[in-house]
Phi, psi and omega in degrees: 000310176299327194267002182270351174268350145342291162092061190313162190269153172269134138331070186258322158205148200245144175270341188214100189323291183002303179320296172292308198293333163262333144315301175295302194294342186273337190264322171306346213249330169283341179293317164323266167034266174296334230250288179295336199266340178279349202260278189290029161056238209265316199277005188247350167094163175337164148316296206286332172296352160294300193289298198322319200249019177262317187276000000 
């Protein structure tokens, strides 16, 4: 739920691998994150001061 509220970039085709490998390294890095913002609770801030400080 949280990470769809993000609002993650979708994956549609790539011109280049790179292209998927940095869609995946970016959608992992947000999962991280989130991952760490459910672990310090209250001290990691709102959703949205969370996405501010993720972008």
């Amino acid at each position: 739920e949280r990470f769809n509220k993000q609002k993650p970039h979708s994956f549609e085709k790539a011109t280049a691998p790179v292209d998927a490998e940095n869609w995946i390294s970016h959608t992992e890095c947000m999962q991280r994150f989130l991952r760490l913002a459910g672990f310090l609770g209250a001290a990691a801030g709102t959703e949205e001061e969370q996405a501010k400080n993720f972008q």
